[in-house]
MIROKE-792813 format. One line per 2 residues: number of its first residue (from 1); for each residue x, y, z of N, C-alpha, C. Coordinates in Angstrom, 1 decimal. Example, Ala and Ser with C-alpha at 12.3 -4.5 7.8 and 13.67 -1.06 7.14 Angstrom:
2
1> 13.2,-5.7,7.8,12.3,-4.5,7.8,13.2,-3.3,7.8  12.8,-2.2,7.1,13.7,-1.1,7.1,12.9,0.0,7.9
REM end
This chain:
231
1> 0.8,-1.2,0.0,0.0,0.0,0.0,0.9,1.2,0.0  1.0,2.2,-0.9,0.7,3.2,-1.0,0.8,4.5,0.3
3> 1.6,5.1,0.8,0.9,5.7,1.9,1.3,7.6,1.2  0.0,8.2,2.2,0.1,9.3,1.0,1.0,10.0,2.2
5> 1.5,11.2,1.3,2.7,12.2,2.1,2.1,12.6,3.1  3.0,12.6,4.1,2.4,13.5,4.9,2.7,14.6,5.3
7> 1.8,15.5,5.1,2.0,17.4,4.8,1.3,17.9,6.3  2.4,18.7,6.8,2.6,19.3,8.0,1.7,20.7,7.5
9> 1.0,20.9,8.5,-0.1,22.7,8.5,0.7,23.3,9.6  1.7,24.2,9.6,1.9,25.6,10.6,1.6,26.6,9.9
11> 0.9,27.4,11.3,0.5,28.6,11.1,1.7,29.9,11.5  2.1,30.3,10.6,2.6,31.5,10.9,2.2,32.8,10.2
13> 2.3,33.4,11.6,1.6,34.8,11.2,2.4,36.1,11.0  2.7,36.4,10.1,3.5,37.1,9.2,3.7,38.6,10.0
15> 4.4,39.0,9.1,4.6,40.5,9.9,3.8,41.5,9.4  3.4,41.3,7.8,2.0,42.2,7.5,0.8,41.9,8.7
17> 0.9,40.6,8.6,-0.6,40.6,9.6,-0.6,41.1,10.7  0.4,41.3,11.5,1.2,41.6,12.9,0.6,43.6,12.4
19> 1.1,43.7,11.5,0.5,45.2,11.5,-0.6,46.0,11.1  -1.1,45.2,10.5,-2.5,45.3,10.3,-3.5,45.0,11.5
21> -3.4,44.0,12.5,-3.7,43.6,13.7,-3.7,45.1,14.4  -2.3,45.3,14.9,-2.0,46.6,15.5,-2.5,48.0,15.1
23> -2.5,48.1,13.5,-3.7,49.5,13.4,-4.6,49.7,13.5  -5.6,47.9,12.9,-7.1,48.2,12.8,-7.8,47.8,14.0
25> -6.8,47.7,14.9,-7.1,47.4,16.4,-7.7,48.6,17.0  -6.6,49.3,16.8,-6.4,50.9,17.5,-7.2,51.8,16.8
27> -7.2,52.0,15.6,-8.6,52.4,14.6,-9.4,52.5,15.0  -10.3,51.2,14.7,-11.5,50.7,15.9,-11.8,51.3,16.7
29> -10.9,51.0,17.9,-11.3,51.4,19.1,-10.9,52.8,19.5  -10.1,53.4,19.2,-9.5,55.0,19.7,-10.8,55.9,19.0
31> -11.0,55.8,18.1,-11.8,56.9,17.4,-13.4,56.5,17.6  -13.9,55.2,18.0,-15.3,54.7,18.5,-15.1,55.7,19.9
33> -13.7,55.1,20.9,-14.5,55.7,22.0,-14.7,57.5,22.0  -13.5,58.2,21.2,-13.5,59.3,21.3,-15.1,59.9,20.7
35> -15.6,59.6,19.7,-16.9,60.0,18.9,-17.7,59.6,19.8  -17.9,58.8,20.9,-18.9,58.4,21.9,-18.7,59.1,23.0
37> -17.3,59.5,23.3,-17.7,60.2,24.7,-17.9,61.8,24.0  -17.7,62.2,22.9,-18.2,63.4,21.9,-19.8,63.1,22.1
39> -20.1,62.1,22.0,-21.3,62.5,21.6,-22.4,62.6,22.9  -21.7,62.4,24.1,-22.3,62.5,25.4,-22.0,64.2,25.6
41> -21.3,65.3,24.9,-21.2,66.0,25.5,-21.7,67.4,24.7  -21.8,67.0,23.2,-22.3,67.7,22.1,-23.4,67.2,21.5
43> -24.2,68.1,21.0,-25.8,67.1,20.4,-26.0,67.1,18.9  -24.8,67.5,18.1,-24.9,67.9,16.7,-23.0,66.7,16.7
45> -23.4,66.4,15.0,-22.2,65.7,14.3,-21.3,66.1,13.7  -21.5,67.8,13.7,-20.3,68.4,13.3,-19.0,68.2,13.7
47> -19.0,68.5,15.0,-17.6,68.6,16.0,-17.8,67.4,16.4  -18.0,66.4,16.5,-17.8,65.1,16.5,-17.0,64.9,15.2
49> -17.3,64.5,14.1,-16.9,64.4,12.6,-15.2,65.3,12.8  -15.2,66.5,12.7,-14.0,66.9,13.3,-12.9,66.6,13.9
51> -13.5,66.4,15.2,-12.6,66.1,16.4,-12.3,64.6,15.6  -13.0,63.2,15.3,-12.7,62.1,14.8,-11.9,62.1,13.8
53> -12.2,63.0,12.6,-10.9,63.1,11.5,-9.5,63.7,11.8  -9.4,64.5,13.0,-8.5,65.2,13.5,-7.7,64.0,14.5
55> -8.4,62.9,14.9,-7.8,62.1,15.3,-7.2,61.4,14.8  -8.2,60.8,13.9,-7.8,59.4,13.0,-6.0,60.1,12.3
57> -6.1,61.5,11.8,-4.9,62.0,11.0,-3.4,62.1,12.3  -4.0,62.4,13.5,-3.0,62.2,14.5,-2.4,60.8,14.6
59> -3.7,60.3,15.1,-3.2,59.0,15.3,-2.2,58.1,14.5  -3.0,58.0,13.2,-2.5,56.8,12.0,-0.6,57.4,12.0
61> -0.7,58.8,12.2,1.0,59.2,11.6,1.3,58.9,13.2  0.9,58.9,14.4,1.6,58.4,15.6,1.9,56.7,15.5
63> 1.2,56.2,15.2,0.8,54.5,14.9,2.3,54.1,14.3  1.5,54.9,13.0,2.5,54.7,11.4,4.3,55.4,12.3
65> 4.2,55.8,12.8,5.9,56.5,13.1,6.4,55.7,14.1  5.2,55.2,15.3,5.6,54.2,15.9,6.3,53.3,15.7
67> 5.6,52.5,14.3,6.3,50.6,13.7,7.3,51.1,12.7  7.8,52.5,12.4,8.5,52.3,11.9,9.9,53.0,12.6
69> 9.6,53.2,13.6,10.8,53.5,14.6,11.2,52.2,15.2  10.1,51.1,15.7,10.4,49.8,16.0,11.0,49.0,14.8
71> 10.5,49.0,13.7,11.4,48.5,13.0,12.8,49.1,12.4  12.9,50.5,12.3,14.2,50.8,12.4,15.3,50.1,13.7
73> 15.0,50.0,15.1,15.8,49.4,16.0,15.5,48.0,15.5  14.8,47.6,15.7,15.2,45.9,14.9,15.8,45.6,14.1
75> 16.0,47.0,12.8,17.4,46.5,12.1,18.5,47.1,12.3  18.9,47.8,13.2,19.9,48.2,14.0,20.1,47.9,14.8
77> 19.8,46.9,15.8,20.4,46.1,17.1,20.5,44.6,16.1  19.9,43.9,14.6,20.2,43.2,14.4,21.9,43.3,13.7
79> 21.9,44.1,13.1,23.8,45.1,12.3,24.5,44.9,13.8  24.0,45.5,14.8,25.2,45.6,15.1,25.6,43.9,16.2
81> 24.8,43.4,16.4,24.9,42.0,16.8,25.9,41.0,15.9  25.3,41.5,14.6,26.1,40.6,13.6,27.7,41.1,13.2
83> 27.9,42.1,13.7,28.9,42.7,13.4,29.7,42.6,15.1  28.8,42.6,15.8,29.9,41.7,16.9,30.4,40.3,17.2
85> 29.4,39.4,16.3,29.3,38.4,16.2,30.5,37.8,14.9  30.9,38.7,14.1,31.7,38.7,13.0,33.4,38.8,13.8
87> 33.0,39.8,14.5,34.1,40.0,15.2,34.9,38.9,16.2  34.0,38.4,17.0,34.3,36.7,17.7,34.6,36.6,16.7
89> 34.2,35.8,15.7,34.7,34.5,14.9,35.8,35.0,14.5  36.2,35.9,14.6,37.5,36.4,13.7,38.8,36.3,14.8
91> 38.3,36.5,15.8,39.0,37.2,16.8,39.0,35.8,18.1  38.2,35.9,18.3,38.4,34.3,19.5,37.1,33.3,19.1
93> 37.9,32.4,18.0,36.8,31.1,17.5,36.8,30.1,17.9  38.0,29.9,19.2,37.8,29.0,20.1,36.5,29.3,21.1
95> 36.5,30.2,21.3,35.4,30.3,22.3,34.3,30.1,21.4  34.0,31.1,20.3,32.8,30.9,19.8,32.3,29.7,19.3
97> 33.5,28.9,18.9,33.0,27.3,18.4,32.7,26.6,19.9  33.6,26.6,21.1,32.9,26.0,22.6,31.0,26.9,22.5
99> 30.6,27.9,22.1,29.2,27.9,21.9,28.7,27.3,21.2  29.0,27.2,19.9,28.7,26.5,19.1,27.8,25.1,19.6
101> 29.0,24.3,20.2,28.9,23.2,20.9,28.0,23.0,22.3  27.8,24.4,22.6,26.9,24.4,23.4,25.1,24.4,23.1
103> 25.5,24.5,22.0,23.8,25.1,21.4,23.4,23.7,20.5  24.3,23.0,20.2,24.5,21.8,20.4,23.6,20.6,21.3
105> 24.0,21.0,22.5,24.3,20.0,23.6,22.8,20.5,24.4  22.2,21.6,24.0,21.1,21.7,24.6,20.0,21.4,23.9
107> 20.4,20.6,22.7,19.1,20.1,21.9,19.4,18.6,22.4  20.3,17.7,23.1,21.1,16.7,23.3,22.0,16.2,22.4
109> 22.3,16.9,22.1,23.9,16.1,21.6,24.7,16.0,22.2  26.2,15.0,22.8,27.1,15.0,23.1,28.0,16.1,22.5
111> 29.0,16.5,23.1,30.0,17.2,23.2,31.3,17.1,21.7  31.2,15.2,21.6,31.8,14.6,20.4,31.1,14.6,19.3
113> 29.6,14.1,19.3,28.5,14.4,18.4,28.5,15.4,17.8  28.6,16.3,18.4,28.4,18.2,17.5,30.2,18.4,17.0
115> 31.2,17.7,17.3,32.5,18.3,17.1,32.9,18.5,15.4  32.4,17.1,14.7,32.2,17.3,13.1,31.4,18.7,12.9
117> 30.5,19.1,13.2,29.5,19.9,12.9,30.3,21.3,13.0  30.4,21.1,14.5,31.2,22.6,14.7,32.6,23.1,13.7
119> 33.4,21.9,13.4,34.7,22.0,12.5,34.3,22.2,11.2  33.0,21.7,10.8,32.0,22.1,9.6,31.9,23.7,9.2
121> 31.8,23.9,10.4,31.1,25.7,10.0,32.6,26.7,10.5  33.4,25.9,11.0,34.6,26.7,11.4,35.2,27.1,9.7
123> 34.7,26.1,8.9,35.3,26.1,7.6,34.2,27.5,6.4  33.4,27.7,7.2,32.5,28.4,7.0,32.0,30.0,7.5
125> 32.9,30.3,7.5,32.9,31.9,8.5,31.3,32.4,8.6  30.6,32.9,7.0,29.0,33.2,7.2,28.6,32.1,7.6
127> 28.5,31.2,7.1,27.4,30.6,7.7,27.7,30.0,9.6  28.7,30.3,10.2,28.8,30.4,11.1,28.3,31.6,12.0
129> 28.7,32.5,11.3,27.2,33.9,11.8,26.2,33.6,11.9  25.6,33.1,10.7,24.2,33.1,10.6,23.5,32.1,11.4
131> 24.8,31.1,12.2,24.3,29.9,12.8,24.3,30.6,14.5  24.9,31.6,14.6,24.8,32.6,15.8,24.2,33.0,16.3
133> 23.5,33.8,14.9,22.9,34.8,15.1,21.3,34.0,15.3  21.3,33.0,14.2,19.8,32.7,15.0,19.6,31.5,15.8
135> 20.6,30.8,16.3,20.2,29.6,17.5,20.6,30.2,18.7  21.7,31.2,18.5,22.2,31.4,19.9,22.0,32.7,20.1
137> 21.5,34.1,19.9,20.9,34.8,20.1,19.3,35.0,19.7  19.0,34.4,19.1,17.5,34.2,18.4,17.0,35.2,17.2
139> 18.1,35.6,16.6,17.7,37.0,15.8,17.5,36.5,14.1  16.7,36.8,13.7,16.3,36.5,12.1,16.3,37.8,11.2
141> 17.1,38.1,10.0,17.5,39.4,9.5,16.4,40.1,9.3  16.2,41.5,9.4,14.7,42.1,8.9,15.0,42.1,7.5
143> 13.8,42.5,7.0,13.7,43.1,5.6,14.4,44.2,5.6  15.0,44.9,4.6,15.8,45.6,3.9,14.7,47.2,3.9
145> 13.4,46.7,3.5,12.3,47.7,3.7,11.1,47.4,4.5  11.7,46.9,5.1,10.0,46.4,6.8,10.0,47.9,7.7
147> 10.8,48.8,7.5,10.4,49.8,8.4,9.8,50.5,7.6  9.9,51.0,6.4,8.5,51.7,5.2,7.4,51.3,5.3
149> 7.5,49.8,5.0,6.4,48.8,4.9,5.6,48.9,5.7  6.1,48.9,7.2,5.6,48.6,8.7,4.7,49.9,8.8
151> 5.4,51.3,8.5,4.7,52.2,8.9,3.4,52.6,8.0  3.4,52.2,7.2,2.6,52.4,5.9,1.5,51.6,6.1
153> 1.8,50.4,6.7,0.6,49.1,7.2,0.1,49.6,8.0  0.4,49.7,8.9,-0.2,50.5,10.4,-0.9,51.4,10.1
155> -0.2,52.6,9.5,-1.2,53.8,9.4,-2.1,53.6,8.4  -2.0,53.1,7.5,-3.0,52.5,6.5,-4.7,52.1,7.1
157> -3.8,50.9,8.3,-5.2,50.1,8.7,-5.5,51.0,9.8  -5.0,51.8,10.5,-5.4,52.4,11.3,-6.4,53.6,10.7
159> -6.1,54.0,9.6,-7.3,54.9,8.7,-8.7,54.0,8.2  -8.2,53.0,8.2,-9.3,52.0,7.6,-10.1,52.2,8.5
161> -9.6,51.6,9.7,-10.5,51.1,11.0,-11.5,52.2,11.6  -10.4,53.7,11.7,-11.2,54.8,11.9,-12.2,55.1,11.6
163> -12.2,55.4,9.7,-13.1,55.4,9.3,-15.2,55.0,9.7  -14.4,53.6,10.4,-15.8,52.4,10.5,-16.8,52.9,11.6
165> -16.3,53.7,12.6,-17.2,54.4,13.6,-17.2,55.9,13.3  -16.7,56.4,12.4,-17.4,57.5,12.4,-18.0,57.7,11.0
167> -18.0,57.4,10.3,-19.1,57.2,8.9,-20.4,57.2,9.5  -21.0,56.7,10.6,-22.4,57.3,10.6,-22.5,58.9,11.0
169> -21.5,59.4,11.7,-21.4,60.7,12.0,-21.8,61.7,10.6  -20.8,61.5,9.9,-20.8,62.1,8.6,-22.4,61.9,7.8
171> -23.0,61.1,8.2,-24.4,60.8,7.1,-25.4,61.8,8.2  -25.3,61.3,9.1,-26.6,61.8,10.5,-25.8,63.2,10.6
173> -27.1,63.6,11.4,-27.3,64.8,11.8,-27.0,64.9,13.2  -28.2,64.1,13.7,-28.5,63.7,15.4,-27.2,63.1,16.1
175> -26.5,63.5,17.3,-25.6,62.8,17.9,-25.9,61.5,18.5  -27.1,61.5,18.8,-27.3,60.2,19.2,-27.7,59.1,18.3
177> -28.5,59.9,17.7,-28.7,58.6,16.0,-27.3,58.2,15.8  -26.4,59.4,15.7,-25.2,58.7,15.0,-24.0,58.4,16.1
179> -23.9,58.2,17.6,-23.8,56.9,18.4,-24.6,55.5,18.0  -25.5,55.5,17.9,-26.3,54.2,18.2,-25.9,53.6,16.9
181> -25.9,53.9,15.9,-25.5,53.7,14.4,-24.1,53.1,14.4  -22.8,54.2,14.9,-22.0,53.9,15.4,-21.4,52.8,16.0
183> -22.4,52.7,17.0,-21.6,51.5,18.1,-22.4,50.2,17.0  -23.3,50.4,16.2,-24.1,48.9,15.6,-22.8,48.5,14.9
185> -22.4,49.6,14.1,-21.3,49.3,12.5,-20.0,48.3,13.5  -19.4,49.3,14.6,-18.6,49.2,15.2,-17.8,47.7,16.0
187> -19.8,47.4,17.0,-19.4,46.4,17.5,-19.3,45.0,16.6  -19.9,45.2,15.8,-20.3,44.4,14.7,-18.7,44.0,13.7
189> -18.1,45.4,13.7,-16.9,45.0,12.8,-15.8,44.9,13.8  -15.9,45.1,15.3,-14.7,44.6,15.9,-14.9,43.2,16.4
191> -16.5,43.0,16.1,-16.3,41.1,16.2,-15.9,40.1,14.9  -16.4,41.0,13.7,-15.9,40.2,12.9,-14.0,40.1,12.6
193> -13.5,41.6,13.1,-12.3,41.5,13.0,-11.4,40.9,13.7  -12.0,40.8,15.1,-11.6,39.8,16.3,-11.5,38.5,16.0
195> -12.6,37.9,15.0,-13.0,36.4,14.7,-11.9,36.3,13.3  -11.5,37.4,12.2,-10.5,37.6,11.8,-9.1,36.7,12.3
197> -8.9,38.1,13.5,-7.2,38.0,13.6,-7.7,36.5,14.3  -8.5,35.7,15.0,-7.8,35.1,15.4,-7.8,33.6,14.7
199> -8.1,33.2,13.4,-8.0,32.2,12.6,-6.7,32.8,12.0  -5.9,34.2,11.5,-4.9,34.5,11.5,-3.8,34.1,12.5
201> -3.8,34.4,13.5,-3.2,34.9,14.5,-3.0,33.0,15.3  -3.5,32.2,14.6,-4.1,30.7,15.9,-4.5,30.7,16.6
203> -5.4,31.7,17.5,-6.0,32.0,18.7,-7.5,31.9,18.2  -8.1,30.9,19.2,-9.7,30.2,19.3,-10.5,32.2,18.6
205> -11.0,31.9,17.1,-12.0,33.2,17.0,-12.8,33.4,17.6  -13.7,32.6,17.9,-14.8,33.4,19.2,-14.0,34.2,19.9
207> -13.5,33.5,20.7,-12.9,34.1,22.1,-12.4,35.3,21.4  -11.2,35.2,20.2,-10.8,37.0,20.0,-11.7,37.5,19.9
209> -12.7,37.4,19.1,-13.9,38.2,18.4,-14.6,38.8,20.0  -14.9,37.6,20.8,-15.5,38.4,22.3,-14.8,39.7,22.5
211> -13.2,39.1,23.0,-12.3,40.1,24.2,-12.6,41.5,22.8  -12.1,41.4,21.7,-12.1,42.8,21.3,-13.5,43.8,21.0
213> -14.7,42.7,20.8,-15.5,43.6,21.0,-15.9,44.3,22.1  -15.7,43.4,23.2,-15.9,43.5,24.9,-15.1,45.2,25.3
215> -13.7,45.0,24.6,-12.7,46.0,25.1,-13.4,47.2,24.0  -13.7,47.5,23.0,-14.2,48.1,22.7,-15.4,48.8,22.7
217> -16.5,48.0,23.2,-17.5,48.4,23.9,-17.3,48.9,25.6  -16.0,48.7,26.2,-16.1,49.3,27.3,-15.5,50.4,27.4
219> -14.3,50.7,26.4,-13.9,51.9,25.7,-15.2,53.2,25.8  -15.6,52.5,24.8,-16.8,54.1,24.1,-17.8,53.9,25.3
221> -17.7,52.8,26.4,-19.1,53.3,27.5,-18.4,54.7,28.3  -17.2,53.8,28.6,-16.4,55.0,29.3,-15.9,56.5,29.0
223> -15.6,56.5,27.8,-15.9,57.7,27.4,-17.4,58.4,27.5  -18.3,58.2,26.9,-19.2,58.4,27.0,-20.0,59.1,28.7
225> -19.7,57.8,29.3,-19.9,58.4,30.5,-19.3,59.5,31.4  -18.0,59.0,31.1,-17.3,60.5,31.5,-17.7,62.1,31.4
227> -17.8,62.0,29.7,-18.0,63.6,29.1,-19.5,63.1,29.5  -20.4,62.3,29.7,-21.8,63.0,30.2,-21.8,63.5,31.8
229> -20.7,62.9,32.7,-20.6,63.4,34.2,-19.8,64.5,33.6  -18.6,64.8,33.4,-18.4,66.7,32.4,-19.0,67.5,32.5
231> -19.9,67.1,31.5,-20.9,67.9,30.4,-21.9,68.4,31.4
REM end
């Protein structure tokens, strides 16, 4: 008999999704609560509409400047790791090959087991970096352009997301029509986004889809409440 291959399913969740998560998260929710606790304290959608666009345009370039300052240090603590890491091998490869052998010996190998392996890569200057840099510090090279990328995702989805609670603002007149309208589009799209990331993400969808509606709906109560004890 015949046996058919057997094909392995991992999930990994990429670094676009990682940032798209992170804007349309904060989208969502930053600009729902803000237009809700607006709308406990003003009766008209003007200066609601305002104050929301004035956010969403703060926000997305705070977001967006955010992941791309985080990914700028991620490729600059990975440079200079590798460039001290270049430096051992050059300079004391006795030691660095006894790590070698240590990283080794923590998956179980013997000491004699790994010694072919280690004299392998001694013969190998990069690829003895690159065997450094990701078993024995844990570092995997960024992209070349993940900090453009990064910030452009973020602020992107963070405009997306904004958009989704206050677009009733913009149609309505009434503040409160366009809460109620609001929190419908809102809660509705931070459950489906929830149930989203987490067939993305490996994490049980209900459950995401709950906690982020939950956190979002407690967001815009609390605003709301506030500017109406304020107001």
């Amino acid at each position: 008999m015949v046996e058919a291959p057997h094909a392995e399913k991992h999930f990994t969740a990429g670094e676009f999704v990682r940032d798209v998560v992170i804007g349309m998260s904060d989208g969502l929710t930053v600009p729902f609560a803000l237009a809700a606790g607006l709308s406990g304290a003003v009766p008209e959608t003007r200066l609601i509409v305002i104050g929301g666009l004035a956010e969403i345009a703060a926000g997305s370039i705070a977001m967006g400047l955010g992941g791309y300052l985080a990914a700028r240090g991620d490729r600059e603590h990975y440079e200079q790791e590798r460039q001290r890491e270049e430096r051992e091998v050059e300079e004391i490869p006795d030691e660095e090959a006894r790590e070698v052998s240590k990283v080794f010996q923590s998956y179980g190998l013997t000491a004699e087991e790994s010694t072919p392996i280690v004299d392998a890569l001694r013969q190998r200057p990069q690829a003895w970096v690159d065997f450094m840099m990701r078993f024995e510090l844990g570092l995997e090279e960024p992209e070349p352009r993940r900090a453009l990328t990064s910030a452009v995702t973020i602020a992107g989805a963070y405009v997306a997301g904004g958009f989704i609670p206050l677009s009733p603002y913009m149609i309505l007149a009434n503040a409160w029509h366009g809460l109620v309208w609001s929190a419908t589009v809102t809660l509705v799209a931070l459950a489906g986004f929830g149930y989203i990331k987490g067939r993305f993400t490996g994490a049980r969808p209900l459950r995401s889809a709950s906690q982020t509606t939950v956190i979002g709906a407690l967001a815009a109560t609390a605003a709301f409440v506030l500017a109406k004890l304020i107001s």
